[in-house]
C-alpha positions as CSV (number, residue, x, y, z in Angstrom):
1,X,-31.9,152.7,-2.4
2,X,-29.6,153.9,0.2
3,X,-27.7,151.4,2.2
4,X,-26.4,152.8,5.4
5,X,-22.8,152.8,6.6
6,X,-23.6,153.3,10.2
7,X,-20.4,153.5,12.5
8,X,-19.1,150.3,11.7
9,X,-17.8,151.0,8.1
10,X,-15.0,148.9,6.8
11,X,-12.5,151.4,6.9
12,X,-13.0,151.9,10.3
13,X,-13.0,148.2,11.2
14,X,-9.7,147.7,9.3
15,X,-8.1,151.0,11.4
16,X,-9.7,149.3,14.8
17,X,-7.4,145.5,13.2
18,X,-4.5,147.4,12.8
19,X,-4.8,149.5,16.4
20,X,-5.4,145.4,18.2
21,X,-2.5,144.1,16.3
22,X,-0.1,146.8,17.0
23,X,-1.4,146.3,20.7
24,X,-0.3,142.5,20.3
25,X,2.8,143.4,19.0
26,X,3.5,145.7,21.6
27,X,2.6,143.0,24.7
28,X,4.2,140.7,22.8
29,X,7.9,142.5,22.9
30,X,7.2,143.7,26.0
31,X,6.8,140.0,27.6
32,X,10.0,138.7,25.5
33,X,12.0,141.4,27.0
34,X,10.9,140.6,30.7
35,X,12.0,137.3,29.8
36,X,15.0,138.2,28.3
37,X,15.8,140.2,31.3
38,X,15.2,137.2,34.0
39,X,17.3,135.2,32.0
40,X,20.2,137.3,31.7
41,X,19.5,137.8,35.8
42,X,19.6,134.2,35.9
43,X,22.7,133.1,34.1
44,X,24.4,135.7,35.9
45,X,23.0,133.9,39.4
46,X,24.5,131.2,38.1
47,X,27.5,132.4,37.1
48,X,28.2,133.8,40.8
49,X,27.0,130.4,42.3
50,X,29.9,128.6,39.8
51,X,32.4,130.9,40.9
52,X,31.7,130.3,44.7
53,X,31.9,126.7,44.0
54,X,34.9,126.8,42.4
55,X,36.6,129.3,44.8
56,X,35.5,126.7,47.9
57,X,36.7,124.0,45.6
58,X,40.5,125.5,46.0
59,X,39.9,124.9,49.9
60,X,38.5,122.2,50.0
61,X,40.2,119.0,52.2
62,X,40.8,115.3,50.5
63,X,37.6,114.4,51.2
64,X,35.8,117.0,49.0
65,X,33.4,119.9,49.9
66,X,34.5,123.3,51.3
67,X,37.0,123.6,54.5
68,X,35.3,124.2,57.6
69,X,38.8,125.4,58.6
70,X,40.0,127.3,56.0
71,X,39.6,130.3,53.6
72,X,38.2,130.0,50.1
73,X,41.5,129.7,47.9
74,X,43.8,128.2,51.0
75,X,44.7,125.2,48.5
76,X,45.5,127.5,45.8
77,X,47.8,129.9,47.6
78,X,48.8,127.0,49.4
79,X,50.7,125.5,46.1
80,X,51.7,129.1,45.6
81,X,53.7,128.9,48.8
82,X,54.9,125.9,48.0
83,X,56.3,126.3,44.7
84,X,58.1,129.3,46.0
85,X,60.0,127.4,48.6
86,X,63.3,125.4,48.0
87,X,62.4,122.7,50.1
88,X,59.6,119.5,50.4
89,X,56.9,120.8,52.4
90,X,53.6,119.6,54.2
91,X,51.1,120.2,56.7
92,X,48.5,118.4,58.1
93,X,45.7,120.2,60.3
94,X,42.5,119.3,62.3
95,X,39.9,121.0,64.4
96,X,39.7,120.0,67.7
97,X,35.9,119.7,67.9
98,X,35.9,117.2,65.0
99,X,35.8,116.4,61.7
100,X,38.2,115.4,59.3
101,X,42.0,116.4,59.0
102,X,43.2,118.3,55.8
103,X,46.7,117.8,54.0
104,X,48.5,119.6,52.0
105,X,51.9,119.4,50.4
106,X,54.0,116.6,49.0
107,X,55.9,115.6,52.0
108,X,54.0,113.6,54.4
109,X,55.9,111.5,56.6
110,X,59.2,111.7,57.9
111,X,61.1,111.1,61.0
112,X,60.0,111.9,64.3
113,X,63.1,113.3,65.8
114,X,62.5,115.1,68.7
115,X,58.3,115.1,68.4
116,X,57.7,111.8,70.1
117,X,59.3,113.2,73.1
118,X,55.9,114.2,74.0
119,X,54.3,110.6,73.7
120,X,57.0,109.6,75.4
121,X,55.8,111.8,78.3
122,X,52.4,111.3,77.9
123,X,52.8,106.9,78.4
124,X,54.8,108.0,81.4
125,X,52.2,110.1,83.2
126,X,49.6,107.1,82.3
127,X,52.2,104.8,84.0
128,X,52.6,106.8,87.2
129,X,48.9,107.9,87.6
130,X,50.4,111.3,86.7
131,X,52.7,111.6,89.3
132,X,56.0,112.3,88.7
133,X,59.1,112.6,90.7
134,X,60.7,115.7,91.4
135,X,64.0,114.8,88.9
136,X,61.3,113.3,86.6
137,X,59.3,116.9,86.6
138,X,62.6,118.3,85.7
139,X,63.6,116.1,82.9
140,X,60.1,116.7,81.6
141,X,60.9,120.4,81.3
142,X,63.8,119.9,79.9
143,X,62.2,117.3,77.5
144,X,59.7,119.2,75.8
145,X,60.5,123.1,76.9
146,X,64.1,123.2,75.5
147,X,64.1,119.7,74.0
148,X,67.0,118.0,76.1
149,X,68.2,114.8,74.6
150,X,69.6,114.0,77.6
151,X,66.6,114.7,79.9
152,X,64.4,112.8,77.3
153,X,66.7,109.8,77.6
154,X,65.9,109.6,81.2
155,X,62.5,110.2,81.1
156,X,63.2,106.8,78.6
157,X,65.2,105.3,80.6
158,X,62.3,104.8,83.3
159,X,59.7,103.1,80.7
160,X,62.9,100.6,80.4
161,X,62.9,100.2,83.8
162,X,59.1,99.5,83.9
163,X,58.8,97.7,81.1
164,X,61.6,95.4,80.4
165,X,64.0,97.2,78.5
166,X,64.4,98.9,74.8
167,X,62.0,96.6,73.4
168,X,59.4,97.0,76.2
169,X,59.7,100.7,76.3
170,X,59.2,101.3,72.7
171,X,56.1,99.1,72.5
172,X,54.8,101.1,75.2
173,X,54.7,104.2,73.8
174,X,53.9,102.6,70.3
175,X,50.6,101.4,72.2
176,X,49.8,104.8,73.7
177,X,50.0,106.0,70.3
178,X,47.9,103.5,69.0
179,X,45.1,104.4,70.8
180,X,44.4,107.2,68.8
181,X,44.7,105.2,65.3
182,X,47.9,105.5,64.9
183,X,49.7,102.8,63.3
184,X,53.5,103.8,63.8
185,X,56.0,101.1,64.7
186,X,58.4,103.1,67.5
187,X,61.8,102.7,66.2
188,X,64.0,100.1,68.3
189,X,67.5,100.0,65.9
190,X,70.5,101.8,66.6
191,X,70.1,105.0,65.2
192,X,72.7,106.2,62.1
193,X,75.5,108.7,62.9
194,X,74.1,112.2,63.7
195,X,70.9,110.4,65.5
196,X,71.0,110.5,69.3
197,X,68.3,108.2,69.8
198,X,66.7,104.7,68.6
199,X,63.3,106.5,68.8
200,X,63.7,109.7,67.4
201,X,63.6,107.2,64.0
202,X,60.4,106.3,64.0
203,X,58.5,107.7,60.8
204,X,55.5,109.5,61.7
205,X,53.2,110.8,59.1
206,X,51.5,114.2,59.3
207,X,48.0,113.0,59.8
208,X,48.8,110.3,62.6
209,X,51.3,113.1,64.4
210,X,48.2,115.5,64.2
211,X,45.6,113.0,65.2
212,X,47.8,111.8,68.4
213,X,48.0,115.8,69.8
214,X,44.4,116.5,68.6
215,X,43.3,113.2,70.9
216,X,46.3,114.9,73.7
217,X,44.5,118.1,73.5
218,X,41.3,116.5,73.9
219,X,42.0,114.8,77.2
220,X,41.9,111.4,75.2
221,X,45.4,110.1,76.6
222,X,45.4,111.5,79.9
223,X,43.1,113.4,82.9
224,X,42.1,117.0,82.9
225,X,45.2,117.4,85.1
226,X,48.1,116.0,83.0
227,X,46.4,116.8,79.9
228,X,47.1,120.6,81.3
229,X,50.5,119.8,82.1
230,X,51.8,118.7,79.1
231,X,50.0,121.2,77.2
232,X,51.7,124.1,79.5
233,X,54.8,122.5,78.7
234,X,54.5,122.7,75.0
235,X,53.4,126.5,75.2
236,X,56.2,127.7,77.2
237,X,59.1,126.1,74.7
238,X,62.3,128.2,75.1
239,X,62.4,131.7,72.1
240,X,65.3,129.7,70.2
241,X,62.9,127.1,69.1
242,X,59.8,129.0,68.8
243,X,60.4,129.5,64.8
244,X,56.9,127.6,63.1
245,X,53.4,128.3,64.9
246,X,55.8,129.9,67.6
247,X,56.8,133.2,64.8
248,X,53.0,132.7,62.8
249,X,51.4,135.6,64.3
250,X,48.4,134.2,65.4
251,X,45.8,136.3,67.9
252,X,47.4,137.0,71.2
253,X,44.1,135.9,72.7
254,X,44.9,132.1,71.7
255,X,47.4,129.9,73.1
256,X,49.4,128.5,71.2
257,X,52.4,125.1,72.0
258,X,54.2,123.2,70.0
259,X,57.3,120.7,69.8
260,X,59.7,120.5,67.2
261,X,62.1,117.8,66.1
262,X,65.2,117.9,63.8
263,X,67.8,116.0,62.7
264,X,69.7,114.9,59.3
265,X,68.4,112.1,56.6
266,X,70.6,109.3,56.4
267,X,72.2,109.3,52.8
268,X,71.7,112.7,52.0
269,X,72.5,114.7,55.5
270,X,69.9,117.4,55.3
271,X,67.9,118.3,58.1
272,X,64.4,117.2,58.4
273,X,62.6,119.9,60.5
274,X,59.0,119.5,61.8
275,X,56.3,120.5,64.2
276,X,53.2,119.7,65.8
277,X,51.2,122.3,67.8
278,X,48.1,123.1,69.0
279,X,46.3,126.5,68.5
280,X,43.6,127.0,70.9
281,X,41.0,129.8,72.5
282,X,38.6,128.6,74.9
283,X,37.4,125.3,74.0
284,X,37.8,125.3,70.3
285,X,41.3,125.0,68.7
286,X,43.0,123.0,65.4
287,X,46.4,120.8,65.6
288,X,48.3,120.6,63.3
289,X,51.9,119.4,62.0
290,X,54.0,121.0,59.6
291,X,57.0,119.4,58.0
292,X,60.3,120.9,55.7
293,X,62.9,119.6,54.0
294,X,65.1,122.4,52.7
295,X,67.3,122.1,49.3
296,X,69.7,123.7,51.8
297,X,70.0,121.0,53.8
298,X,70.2,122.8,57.1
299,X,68.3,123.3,60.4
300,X,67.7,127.0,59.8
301,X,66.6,127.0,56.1
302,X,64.0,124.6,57.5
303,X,62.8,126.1,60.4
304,X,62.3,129.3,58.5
305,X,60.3,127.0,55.8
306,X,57.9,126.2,58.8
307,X,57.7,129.6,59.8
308,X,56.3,129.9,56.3
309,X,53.8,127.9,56.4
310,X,52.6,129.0,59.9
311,X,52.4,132.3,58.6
312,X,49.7,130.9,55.4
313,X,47.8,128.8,58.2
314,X,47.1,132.1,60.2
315,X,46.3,134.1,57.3
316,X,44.1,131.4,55.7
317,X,42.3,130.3,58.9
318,X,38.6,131.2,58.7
319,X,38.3,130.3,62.4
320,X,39.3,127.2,64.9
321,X,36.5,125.4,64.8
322,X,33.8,124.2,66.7
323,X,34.5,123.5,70.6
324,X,36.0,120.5,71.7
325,X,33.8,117.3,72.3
326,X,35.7,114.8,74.2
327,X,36.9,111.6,72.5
């Protein structure tokens, strides 16, 4: 008896096994490399994400997260700056449309010298409506533009007259200040030898000198009018002391003003040099302060210290902010 093999004879069935499982095997390294693949794609999303994240970290303000102000890296090259100067630096910065000021550096308070002449103007002009006389307009320009002593004294000597005295004058323009949060105590003692005046002592940190101009600049402390006419003040300061934000560089379509202040440290006679500005285009802008002690000890080595730093703040600004919104 004949038994058939038909088609399906067993070493056709085991050929047809071996042709399926080779056509596993196949799908089978086919899938793992696809996955292989979109994980390699994946851990290299991720490390790009990490590398953003740390990159923003470097610019990132005190209060975390990346700078609205600034370049990735600003912190970084920043302390770069820093460690290449012979001097105690700091600067202090905030937009004008809000949010929170950023610091940097290890010197953050210091002497006001001549900085507070400007709040010194400013609770004038709130005391006379601002109005001011003819020899009062003058001493203002003197004040701020070339940054008279002797013009500021005057301009002193009538919030004496209005308000009782050294005392009365001082708390005056320590109240105006405190308006915008700042808790300073203006200076009422005789000042040491190579100080002109008893206010010019009061210490003034970065971040209160930067939030007092970024309320000024606002129109916070005075009317759209005065507001303007201090500002003008501060942008047209005489060439010899436009060394800082004055010698930065910044885009000749913004404005720029600023008032410095010097003088030498009791103890160890070098100068302390600072400055507060504003940078500005239309209705957006930053303040900021900047402050140098030099190893040097003198006026120059500072100044040229701040020019410094102005010169990293314009090349690490990634723009000025979002436009003003009042108070």
């Amino acid at each position: 008896m004949l038994i058939g093999t038909g088609c399906g004879s067993s070493d056709s069935r085991q050929e047809s096994e071996q042709r399926v499982s080779a056509k596993r095997l196949h799908r089978q390294v086919a899938r793992r490399q696809t996955l292989e693949r979109k994980l390699a794609r994946a851990r290299q999303a991720h490390r790009r994400r990490e590398a953003e994240r740390a990159e923003q970290a470097g610019s990132s303000g005190p209060g975390g997260g990346a700078s609205a102000l600034l370049k990735p890296g600003a912190t970084r090259s920043f302390e770069r700056l820093a460690a290449s100067l012979p001097a105690r630096v700091g600067v202090t910065l905030a937009p004008l449309g809000g949010g929170a000021a950023e610091s940097f550096g290890s010197l953050q308070t210091g002497h006001a010298w001549s900085t507070i002449k400007v709040p010194i103007l400013v609770t004038l002009l709130r005391g006379r409506d601002e109005e001011l006389g003819s020899r009062e307009a003058q001493w203002a320009t003197g004040a701020i533009e070339a940054s008279d002593n002797s013009a500021a004294a005057s301009l002193f000597h009538q919030l004496e007259r209005g308000h009782g005295g050294l005392g009365g004058a001082s708390a005056a323009v320590q109240d105006v200040m405190g308006l915008v949060g700042n808790s300073t105590t203006v200076a009422t003692a005789p000042p040491p030898s190579g100080a002109v005046s008893t206010y010019g002592q009061t210490e003034w940190s970065t971040g209160e000198a930067t939030a007092f101009f970024r309320a000024l600049a606002n129109g916070c402390l005075l009317g759209p009018a005065g507001t303007e006419y201090v500002l003008g003040l501060m942008r047209n300061v005489i060439p010899e002391q436009r060394w800082g934000l004055g010698e930065a560089g910044f885009d000749p379509g913004w404005s720029v003003g600023m008032k410095g202040g010097w003088g030498p440290e009791a103890g160890s006679g070098a100068y302390l040099v600072r400055q507060s500005g504003l940078i500005q285009s239309g209705s957006s802008g930053v303040a900021v302060t900047m402050i140098a002690e030099d190893s040097a000890g003198s006026f120059g080595a500072g100044a040229q210290d701040l020019t410094r730093i102005g010169v990293w703040l314009r090349k690490s600004l990634r723009n000025l902010g979002p436009p003003a919104s009042g108070c």
